[in-house]
C-alpha positions in Angstrom: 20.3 -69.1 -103.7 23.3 -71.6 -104.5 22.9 -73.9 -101.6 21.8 -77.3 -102.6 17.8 -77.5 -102.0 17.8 -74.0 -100.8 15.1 -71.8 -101.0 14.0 -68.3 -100.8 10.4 -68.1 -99.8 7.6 -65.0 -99.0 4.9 -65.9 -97.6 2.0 -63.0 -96.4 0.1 -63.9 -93.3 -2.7 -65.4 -95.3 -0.5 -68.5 -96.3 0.8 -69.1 -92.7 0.1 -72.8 -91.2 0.6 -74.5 -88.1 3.5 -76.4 -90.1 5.1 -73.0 -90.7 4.8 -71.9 -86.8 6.4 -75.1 -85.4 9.5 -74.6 -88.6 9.5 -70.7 -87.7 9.9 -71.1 -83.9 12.5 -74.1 -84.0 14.7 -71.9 -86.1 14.1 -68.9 -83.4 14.6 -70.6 -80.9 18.5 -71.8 -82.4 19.2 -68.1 -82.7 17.7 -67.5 -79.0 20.8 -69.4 -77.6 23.0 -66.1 -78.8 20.9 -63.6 -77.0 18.9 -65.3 -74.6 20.5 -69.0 -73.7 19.2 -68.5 -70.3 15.6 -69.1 -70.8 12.7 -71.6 -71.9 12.9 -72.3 -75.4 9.6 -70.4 -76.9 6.5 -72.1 -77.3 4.7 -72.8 -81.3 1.4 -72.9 -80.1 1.9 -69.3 -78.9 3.5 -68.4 -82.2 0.4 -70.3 -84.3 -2.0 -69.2 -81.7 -1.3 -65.5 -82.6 -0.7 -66.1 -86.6 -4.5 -67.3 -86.4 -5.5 -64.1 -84.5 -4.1 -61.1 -86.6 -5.9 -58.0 -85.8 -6.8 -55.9 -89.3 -4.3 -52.9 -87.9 -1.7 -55.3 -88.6 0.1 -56.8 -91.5 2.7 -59.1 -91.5 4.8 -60.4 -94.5 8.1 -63.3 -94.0 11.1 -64.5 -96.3 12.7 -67.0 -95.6 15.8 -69.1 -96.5 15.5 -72.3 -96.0 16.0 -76.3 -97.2 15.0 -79.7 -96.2 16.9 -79.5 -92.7 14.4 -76.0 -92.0 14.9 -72.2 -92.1 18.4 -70.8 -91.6 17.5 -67.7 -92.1 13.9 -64.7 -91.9 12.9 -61.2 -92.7 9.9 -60.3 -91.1 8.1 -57.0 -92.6 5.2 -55.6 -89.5 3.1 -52.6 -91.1 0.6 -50.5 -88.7 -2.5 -50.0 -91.0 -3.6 -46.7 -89.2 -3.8 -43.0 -90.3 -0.1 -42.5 -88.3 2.9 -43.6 -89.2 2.6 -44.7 -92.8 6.0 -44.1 -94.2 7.1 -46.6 -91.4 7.8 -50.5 -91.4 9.1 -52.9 -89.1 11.4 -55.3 -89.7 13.1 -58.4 -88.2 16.4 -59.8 -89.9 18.0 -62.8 -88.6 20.7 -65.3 -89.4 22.3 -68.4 -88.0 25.8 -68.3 -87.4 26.6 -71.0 -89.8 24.6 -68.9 -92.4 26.6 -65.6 -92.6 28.7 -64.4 -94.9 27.1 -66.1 -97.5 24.8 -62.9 -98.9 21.9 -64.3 -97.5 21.1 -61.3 -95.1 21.4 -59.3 -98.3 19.3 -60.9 -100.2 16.3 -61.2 -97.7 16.7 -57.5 -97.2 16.3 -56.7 -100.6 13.0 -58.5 -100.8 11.6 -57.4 -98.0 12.7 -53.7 -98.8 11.5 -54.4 -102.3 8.1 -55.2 -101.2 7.9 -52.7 -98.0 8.3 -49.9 -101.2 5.8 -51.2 -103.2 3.3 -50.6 -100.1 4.4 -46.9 -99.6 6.9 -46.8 -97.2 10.3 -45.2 -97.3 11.6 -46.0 -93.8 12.2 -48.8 -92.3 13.5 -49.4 -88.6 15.2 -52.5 -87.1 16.6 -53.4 -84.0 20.1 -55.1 -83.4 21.9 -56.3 -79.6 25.1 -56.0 -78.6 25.2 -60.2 -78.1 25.1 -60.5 -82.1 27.8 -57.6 -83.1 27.1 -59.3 -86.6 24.1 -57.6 -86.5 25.5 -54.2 -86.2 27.4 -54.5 -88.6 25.2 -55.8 -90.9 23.0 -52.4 -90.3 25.4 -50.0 -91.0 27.1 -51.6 -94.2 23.2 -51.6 -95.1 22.9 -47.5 -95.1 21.2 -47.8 -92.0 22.0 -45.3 -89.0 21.4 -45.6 -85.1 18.2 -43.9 -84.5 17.7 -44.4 -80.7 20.0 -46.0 -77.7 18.2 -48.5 -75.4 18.8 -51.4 -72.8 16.5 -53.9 -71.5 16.7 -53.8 -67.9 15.8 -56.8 -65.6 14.8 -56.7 -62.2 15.0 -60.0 -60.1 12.4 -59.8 -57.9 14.5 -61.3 -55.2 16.5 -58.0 -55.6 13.7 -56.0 -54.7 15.0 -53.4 -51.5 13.3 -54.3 -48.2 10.1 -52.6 -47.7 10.1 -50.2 -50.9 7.3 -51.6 -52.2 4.8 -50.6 -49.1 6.9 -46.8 -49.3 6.0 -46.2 -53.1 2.5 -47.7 -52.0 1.8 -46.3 -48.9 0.3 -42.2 -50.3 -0.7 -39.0 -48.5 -5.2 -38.7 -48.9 -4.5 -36.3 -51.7 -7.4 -37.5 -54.2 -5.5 -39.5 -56.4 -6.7 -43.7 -56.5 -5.2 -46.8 -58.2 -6.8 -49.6 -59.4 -5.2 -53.1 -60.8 -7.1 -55.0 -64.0 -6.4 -58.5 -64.3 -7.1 -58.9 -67.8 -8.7 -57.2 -70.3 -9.7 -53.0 -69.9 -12.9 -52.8 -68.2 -15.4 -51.5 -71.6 -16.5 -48.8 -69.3 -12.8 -47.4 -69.5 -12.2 -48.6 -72.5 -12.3 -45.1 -74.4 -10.4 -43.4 -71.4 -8.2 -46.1 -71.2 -7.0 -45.7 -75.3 -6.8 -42.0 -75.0 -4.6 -42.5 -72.1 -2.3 -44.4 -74.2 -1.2 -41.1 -75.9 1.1 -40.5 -72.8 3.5 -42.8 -74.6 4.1 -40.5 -76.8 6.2 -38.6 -74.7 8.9 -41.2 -74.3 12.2 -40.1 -75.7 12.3 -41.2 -79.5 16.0 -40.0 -80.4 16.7 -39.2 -84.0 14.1 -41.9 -84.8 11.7 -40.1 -87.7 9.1 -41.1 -86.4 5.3 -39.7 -85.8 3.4 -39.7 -82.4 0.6 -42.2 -82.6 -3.1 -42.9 -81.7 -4.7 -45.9 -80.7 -8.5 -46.7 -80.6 -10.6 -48.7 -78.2 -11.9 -50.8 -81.0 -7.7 -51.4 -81.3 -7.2 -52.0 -77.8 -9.5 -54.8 -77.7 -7.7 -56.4 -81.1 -4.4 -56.0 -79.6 -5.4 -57.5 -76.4 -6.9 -61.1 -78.2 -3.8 -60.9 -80.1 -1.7 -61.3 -76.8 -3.9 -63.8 -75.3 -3.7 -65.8 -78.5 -0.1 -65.7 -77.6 -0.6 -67.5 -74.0 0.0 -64.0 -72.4 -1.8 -62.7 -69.0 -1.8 -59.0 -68.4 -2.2 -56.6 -65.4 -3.0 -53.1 -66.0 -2.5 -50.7 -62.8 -4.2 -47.0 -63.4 -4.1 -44.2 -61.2 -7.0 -41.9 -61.3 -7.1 -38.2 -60.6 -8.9 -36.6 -58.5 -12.1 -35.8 -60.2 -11.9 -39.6 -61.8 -10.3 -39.2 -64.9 -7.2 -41.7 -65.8 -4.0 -40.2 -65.2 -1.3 -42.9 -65.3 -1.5 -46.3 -66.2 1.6 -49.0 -66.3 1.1 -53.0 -67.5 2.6 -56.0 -67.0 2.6 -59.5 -68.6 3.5 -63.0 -69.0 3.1 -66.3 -70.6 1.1 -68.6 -68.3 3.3 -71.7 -69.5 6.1 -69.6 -68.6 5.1 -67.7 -65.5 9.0 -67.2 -64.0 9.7 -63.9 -67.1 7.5 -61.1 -66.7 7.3 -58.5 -69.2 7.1 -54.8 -68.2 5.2 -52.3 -71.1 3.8 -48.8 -71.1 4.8 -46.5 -67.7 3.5 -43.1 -68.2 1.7 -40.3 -66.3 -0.2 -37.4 -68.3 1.7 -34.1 -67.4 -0.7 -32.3 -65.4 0.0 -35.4 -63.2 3.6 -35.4 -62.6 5.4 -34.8 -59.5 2.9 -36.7 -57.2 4.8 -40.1 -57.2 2.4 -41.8 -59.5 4.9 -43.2 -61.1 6.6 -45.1 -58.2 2.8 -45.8 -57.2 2.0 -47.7 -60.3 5.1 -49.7 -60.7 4.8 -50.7 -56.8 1.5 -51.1 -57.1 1.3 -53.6 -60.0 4.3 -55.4 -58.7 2.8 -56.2 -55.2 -0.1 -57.4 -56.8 1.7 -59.6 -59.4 3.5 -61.3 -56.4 -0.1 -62.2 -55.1 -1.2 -63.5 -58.4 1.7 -65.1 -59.8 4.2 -66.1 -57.0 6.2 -68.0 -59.4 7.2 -64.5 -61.0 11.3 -64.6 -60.8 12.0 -61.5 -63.0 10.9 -58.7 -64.9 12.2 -56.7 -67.8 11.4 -53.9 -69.7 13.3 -51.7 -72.2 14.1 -48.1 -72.1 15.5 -45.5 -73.7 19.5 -44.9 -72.2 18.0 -41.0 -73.0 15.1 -41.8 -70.7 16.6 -40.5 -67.1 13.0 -39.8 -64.8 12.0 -43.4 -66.1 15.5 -44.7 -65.2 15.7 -43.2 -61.9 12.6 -45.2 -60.3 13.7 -48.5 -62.2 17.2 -48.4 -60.5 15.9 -47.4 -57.2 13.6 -50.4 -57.9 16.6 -53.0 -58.6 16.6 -53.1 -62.0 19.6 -53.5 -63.8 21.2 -53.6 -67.9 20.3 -57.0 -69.3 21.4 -56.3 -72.8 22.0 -53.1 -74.7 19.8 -53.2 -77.7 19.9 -50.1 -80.7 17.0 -49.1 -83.1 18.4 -48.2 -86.4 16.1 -46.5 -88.9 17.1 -47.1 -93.0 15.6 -45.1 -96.0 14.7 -47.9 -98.6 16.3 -46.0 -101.6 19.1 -45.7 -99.6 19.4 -49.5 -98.5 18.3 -50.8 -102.1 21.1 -48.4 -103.5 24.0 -50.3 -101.1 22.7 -53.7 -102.0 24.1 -55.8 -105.0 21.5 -56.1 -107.7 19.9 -59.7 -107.9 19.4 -61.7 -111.4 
């Protein structure tokens, strides 16, 4: 790096520090005012409170460019250590305004690829928005290519249409039963609960290369203390079939310091189950009840796919509407080390 003081720095989530959290977040929270300027600047505890709480399934490496003023710039590498999946890696790559052009994207890619090949992947997948074009750009000069089309949609719950709640709720004495978890999954559906999960595998995944995935109970559980490490509260609603079984489940959460953003998750219904409305049921459901819990709820967003048309269907009848187009773009590392200029 040229700048004076400047610095390009890895560290693997073994040398994070509370020191590093506070840096980290006040340089997100600069680059939140492009894509987000409307809401509360994000919290370090939250940030530290999950760096301490790092389930084994996950890894997480960061670069970063910075100088006695803080970070300017970070690549941030997420590997899934499960059987699925392991020619995939994540990765986050931001940088301020004032810092581009200067080859500093380049650079942290390059280490971050570097590294991500080292480990035994060959693809890796980012995702840019349409409020930083730079980002776009950035991608496709990379070797990168648009994998899968989404928005995140927002629903202000003032928007909601008169009385649809109590229709999607109100259900014929057909068998079917829903039930709302505050919380973590109760252990005795834990293992029904995990299989369940599966159903996301059925979302629309594009051109993405990607593999369907599994997850255990044993990782529910570590994914659920990594959220509330994070300040998060969760609702799960889950319909149940007939002769008991889980059938559909769809979750919500938010940050308890933060109570006005909710965060929409996993909608899904197995497909012996489909065409019953369970659906519209859960999302109703789950909603009602997060009105009783959380009154100061204001909004709620989720992503999905543009491709995604039943899912999008009930969320506009719902109220919900684009927030901000977002695009995941998959990059083979040879590929991406090939287009970037060789460091000394």
């Amino acid at each position: 790096m040229t700048a004076q003081a400047t610095q390009l720095i890895h560290r693997s989530q073994r040398q994070f520090t509370e020191a590093f959290a506070h840096q980290l977040v006040a340089h997100l929270n600069r680059l939140r005012q492009e894509t987000h300027p409307d809401d509360p600047p994000v919290n370090p505890e939250h940030v530290w409170g999950q760096m301490q709480h790092l389930p084994p399934l996950l890894e997480l490496d960061l670069w970063t460019v910075e100088d006695s003023s803080g970070i300017h710039a970070h690549a941030r590498t997420q590997l899934m250590n499960t059987e699925d999946n392991q020619h995939l890696a994540d990765l986050e790559l931001m940088v301020a305004p004032d810092w581009r052009g200067r080859g500093v994207g380049g650079s942290l890619l390059r280490h971050a690829a570097q590294a991500m090949q080292a480990r035994g992947r060959s693809l890796l997948l980012a995702r840019t928005t349409d409020r930083v074009p730079a980002g776009e750009a950035f991608a496709a000069h990379c070797g990168f290519t648009p994998g899968l089309a989404n928005h995140e949609n927002q629903l202000l719950l003032s928007d909601l249409p008169g009385g649809l709640l109590e229709r999607w709720t109100t259900r014929p004495a057909d068998g079917y039963t829903l039930e709302v978890w505050e919380g973590e999954v109760p252990e005795a559906d834990l293992a029904a609960y995990a299989a369940l999960l599966s159903v996301m595998n059925s979302a629309p995944r594009g051109d993405l290369k990607a593999e369907d995935t599994t997850v255990s109970a044993q990782e529910v559980r570590e994914l659920e203390g990594l959220s509330r490490a994070g300040g998060r509260v969760s609702l799960t609603a889950v319909v149940r079939a007939p002769d008991g079984t889980l059938a559909g489940l769809n979750d919500l959460s938010w940050r308890a310091s933060q109570p006005g953003i909710v965060s929409q998750g996993n909608t899904g219904v197995l497909a012996a189950h489909r065409g019953h409305g369970l659906g519209r049921w859960l999302k109703a459901a789950n909603v009602a009840h997060l009105r009783r819990l959380s009154p100061q709820a204001r909004e709620i967003r989720t992503q999905n796919a543009d491709s995604n048309s039943a899912m999008l269907k009930i969320n506009t009848e719902m109220g919900f509407r684009p927030f901000m187009a977002t695009t995941i773009w998959q990059g083979e590392i040879d590929t991406i080390l090939s287009r970037l200029p060789r460091e000394d």
